[in-house]
Backbone as CSV, one residue per row, in Angstrom:
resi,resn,N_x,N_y,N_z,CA_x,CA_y,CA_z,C_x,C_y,C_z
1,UNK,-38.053,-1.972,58.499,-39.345,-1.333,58.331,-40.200,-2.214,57.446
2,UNK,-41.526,-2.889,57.933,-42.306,-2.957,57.281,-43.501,-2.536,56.973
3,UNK,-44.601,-3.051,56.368,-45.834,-2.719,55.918,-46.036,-1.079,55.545
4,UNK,-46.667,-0.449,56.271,-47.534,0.805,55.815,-46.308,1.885,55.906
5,UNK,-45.265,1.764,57.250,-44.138,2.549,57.042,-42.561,2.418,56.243
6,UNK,-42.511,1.078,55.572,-41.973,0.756,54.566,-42.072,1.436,53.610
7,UNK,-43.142,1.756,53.096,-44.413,1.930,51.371,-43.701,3.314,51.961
8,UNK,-44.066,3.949,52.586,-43.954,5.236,53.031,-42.733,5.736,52.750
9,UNK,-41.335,4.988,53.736,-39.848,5.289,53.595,-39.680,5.428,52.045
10,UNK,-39.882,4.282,51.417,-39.778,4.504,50.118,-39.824,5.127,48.970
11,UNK,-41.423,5.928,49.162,-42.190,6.885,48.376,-41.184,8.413,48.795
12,UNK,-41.015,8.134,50.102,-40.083,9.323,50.736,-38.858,9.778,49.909
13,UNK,-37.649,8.018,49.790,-36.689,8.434,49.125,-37.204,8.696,47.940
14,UNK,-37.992,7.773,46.996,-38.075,8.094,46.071,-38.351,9.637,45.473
15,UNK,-39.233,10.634,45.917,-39.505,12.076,46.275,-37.966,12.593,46.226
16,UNK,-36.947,12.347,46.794,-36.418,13.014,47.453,-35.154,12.684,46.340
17,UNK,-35.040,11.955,45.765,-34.504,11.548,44.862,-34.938,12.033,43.040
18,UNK,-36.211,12.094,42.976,-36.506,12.636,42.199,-36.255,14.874,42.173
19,UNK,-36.373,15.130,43.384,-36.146,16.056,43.617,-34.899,16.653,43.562
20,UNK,-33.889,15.964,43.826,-32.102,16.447,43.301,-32.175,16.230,41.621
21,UNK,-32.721,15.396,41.311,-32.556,15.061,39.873,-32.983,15.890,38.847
22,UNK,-34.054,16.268,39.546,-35.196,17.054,38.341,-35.578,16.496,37.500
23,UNK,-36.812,16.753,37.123,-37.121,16.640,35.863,-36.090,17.090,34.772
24,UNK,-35.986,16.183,33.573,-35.459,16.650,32.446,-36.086,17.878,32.084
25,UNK,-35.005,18.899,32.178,-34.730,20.693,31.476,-34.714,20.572,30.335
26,UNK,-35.220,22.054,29.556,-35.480,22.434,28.376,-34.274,22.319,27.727
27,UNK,-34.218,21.642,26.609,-32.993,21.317,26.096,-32.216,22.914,26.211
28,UNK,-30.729,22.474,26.886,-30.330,24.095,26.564,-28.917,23.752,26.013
29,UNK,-28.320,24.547,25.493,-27.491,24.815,24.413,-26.173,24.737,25.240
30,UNK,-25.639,23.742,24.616,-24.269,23.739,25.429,-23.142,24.890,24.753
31,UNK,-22.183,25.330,25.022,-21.521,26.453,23.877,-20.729,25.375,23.199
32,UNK,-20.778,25.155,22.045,-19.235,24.138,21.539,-18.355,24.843,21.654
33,UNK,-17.573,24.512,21.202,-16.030,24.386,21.698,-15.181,25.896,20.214
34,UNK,-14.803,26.740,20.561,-14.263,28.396,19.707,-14.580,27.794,17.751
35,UNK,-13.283,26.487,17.929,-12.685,26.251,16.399,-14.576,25.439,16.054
36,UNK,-14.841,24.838,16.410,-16.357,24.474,15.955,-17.026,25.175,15.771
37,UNK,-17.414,26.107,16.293,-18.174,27.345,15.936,-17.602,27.954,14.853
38,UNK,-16.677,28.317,14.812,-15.288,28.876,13.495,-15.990,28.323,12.461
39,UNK,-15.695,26.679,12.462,-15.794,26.048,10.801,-17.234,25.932,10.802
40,UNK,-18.003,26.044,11.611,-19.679,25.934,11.247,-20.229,27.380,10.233
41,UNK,-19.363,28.615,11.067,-19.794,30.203,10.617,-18.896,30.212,9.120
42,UNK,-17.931,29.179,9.127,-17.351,29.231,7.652,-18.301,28.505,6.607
43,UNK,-18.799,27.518,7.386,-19.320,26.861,6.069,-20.994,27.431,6.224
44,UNK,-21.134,28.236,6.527,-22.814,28.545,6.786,-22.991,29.366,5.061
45,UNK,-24.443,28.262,5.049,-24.400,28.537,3.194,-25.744,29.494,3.246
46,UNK,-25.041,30.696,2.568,-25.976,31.996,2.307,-27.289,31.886,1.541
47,UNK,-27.334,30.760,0.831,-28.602,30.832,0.515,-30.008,30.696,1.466
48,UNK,-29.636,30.138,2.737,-30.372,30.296,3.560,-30.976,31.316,3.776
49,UNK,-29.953,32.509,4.012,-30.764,33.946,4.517,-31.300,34.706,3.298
50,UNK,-31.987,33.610,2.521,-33.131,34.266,1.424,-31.723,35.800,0.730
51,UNK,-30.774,35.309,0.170,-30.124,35.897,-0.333,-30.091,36.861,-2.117
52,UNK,-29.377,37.422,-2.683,-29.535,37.945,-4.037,-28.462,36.525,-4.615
53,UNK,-29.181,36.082,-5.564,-29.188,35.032,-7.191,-27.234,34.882,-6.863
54,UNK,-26.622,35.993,-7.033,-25.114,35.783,-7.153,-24.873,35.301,-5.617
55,UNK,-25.285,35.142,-4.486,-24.885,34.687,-3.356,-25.238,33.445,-3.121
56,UNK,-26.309,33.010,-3.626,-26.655,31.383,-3.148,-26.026,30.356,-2.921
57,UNK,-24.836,30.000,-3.729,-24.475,29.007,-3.871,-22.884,29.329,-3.171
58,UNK,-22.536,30.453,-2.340,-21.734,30.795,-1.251,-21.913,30.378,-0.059
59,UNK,-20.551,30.215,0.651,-20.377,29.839,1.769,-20.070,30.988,2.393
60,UNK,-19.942,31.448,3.535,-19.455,32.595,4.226,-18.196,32.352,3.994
61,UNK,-17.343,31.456,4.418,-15.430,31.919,4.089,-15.455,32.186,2.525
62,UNK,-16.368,30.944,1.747,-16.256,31.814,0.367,-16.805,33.125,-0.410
63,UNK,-17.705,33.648,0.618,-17.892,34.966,0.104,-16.941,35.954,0.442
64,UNK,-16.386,35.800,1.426,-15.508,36.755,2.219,-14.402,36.698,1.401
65,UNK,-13.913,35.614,1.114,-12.618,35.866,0.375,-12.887,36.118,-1.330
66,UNK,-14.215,35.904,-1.860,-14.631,37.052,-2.819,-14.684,38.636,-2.458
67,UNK,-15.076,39.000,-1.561,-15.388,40.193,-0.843,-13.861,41.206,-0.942
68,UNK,-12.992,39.985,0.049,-11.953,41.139,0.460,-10.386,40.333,-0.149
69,UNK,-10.401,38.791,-1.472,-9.755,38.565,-2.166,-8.647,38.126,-1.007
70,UNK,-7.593,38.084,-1.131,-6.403,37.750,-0.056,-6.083,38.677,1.169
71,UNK,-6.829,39.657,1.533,-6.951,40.069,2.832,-7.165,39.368,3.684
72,UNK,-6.468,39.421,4.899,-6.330,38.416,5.907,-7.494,38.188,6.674
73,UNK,-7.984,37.397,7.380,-8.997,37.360,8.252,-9.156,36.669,9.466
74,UNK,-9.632,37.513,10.211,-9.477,36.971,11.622,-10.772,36.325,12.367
75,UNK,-10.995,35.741,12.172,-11.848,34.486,12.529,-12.360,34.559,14.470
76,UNK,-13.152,34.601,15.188,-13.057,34.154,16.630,-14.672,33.714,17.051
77,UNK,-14.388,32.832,18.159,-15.956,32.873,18.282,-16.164,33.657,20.012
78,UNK,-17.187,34.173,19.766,-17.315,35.292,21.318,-18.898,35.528,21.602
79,UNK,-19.388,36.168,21.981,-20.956,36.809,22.194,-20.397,38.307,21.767
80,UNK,-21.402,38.283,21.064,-21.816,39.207,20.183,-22.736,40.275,20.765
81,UNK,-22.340,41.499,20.950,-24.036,42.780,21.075,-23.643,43.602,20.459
82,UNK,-24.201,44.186,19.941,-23.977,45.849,19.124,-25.105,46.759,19.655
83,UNK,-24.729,47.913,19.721,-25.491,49.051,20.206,-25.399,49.897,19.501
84,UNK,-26.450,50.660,19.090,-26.913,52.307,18.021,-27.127,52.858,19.253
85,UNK,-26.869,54.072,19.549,-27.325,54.838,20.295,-27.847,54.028,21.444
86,UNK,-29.499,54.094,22.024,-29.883,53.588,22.890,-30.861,52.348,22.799
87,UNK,-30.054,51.502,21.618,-30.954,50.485,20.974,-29.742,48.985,21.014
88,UNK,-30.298,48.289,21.150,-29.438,47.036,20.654,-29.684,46.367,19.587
89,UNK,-29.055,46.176,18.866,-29.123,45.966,17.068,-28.893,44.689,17.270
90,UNK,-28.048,43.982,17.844,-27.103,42.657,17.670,-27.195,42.158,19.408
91,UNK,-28.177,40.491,19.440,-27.478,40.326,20.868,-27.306,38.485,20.366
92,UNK,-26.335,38.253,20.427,-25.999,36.798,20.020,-25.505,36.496,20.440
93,UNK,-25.782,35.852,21.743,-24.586,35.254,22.574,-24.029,33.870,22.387
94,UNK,-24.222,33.260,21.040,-23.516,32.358,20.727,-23.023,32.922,19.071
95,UNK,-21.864,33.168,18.395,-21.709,33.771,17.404,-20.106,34.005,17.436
96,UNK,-19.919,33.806,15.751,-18.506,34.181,15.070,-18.487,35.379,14.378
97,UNK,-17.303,35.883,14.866,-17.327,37.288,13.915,-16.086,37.229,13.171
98,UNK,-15.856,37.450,12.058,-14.645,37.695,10.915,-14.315,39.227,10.635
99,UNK,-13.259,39.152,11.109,-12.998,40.960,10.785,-11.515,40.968,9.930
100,UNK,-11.950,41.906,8.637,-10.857,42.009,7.813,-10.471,43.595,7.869
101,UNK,-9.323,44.388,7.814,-8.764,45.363,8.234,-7.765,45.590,6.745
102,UNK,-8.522,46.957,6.494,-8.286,47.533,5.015,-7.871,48.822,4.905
103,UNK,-6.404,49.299,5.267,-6.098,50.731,4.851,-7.036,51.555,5.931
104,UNK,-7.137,51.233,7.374,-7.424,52.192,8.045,-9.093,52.015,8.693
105,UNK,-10.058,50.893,7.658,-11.188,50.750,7.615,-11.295,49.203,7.974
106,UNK,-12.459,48.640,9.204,-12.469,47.383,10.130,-13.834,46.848,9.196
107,UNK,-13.953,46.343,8.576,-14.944,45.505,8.095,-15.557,44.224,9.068
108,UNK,-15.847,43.876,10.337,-16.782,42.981,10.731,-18.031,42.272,10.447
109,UNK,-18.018,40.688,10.317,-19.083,40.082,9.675,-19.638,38.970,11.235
110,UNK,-19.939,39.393,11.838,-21.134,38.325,12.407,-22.033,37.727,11.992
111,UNK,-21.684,36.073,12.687,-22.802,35.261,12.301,-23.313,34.518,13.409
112,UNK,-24.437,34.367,13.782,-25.165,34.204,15.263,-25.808,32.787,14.862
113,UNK,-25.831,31.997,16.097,-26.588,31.118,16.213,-27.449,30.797,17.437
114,UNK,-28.042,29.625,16.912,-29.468,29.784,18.050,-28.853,29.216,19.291
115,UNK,-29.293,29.775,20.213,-28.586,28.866,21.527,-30.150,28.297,22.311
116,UNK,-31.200,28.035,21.761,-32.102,27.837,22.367,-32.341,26.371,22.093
117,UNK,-31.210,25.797,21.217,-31.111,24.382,20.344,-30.032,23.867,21.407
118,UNK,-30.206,21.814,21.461,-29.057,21.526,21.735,-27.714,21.470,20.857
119,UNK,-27.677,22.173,19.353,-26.278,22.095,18.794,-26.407,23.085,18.517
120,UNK,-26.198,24.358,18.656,-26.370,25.760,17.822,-25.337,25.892,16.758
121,UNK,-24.342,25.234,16.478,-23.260,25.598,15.621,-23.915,24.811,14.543
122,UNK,-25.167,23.843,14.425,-25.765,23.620,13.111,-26.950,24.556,12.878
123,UNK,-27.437,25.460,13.291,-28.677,26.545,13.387,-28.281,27.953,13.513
124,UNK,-27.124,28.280,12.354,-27.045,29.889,12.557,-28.299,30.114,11.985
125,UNK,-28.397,31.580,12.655,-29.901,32.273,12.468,-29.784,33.723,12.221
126,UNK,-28.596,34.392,12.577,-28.345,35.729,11.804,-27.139,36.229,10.968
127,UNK,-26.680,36.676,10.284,-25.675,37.175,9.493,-26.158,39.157,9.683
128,UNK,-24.687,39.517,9.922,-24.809,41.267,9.849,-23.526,41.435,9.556
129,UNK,-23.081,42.879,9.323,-22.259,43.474,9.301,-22.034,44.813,9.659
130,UNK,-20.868,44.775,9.809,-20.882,47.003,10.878,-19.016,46.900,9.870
131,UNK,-19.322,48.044,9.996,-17.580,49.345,9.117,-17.671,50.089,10.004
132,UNK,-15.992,50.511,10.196,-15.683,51.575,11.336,-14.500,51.617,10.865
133,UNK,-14.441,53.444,11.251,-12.862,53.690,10.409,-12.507,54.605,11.909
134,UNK,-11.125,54.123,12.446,-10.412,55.085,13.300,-11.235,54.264,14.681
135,UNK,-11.647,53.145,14.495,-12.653,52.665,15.894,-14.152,53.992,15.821
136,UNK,-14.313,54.151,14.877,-15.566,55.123,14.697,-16.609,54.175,13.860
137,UNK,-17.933,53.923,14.587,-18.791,53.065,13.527,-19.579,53.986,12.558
138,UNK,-19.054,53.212,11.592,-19.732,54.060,10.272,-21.218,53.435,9.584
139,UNK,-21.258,52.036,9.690,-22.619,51.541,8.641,-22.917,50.184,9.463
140,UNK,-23.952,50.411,9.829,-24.643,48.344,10.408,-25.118,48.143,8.951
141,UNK,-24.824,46.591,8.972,-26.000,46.031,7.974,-26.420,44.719,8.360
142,UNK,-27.648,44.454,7.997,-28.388,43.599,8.749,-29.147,42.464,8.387
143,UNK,-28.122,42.316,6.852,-28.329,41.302,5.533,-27.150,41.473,4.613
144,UNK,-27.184,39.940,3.871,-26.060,39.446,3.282,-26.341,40.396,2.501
145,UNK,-27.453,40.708,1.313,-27.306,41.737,0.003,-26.607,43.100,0.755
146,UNK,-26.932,43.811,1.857,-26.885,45.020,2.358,-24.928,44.663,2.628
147,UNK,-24.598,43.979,2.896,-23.256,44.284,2.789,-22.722,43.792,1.666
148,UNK,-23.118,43.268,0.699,-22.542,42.906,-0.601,-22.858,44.360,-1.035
149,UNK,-24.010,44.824,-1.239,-23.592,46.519,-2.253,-23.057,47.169,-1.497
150,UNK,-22.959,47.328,-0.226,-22.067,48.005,0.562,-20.739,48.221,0.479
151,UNK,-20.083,46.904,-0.575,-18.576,46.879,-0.124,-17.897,48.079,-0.744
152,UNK,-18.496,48.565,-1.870,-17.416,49.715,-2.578,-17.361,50.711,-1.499
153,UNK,-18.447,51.067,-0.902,-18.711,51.880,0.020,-16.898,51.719,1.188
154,UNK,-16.630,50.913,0.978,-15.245,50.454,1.792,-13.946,51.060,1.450
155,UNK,-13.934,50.925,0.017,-12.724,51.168,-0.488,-13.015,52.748,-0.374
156,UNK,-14.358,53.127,-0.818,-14.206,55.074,-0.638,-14.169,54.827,0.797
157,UNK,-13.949,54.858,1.813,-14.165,54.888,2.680,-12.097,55.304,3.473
158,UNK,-11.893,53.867,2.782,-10.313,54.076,2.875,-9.796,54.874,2.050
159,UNK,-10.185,55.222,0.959,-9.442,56.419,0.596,-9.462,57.695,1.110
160,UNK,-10.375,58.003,1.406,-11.388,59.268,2.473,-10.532,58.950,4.067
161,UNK,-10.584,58.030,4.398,-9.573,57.881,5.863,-11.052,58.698,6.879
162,UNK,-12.718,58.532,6.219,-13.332,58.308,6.833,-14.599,58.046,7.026
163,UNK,-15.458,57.958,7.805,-16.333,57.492,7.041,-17.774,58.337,6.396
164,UNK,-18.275,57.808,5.511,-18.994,58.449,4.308,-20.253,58.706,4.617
């Protein structure tokens, strides 16, 4: 092929080639990999979420094990939603949750990140917490201070065998 239907074939593949390819997509968020997400939601430093004076200079594994001292903790990374009634409180579909289990009472700590980034495990963007005694939810909270005064609320909680 030459001249005018050459130029042509060409422009053709080229089209047609550009068209399987696409244009470069909005950066989208690959999921990393469970244990990366893990040690990112461990080391996510609370002073970020505009925290109270005694939290700043905490890490999430190190608040937690201030929190609940040598209680065990179970670490996972999953998507996250929580529901009140006919509301959704929590939708994080990239996020670690830590749940420590106290005499009857489930303490859960989610921490969400952005998935609208290409690394989300460096851009958490929410911290919450929910208590439930017997698989019954007892308290959302929806800030680091709100579950730091919250915690005594735990121990009455387990002594009571329910919630308050």
């Amino acid at each position: 092929m030459s001249g005018i239907w050459g130029l042509a074939a060409s422009a053709c593949a080229a089209a047609a080639l550009l068209a399987t390819t696409g244009a470069p997509a909005r950066a989208q968020a690959k999921r990393p990999a469970p244990a990366v997400l893990v040690g990112a939601a461990k080391a996510t430093k609370l002073a970020a979420f505009e925290v109270m004076e005694e939290l700043r200079g905490l890490t999430v594994e190190a608040w937690m094990k201030k929190l609940y001292g040598a209680a065990p903790i179970a670490w996972r990374a999953r998507t996250c939603r929580e529901v009140a009634g006919d509301r959704m409180t929590v939708n994080s579909p990239i996020c670690v949750e830590a749940t420590v289990r106290l005499k009857g009472v489930t303490f859960t700590l989610g921490v969400g990140f952005d998935e609208n980034v290409p690394r989300p495990e460096r851009k958490p963007n929410a911290i919450w917490g929910s208590v439930a005694v017997a698989n019954k939810g007892c308290a959302f909270y929806r800030h680091p201070d709100q579950i730091q005064q919250g915690r005594a609320q735990l121990d009455e909680m387990a002594k009571a065998g329910r919630c308050l």
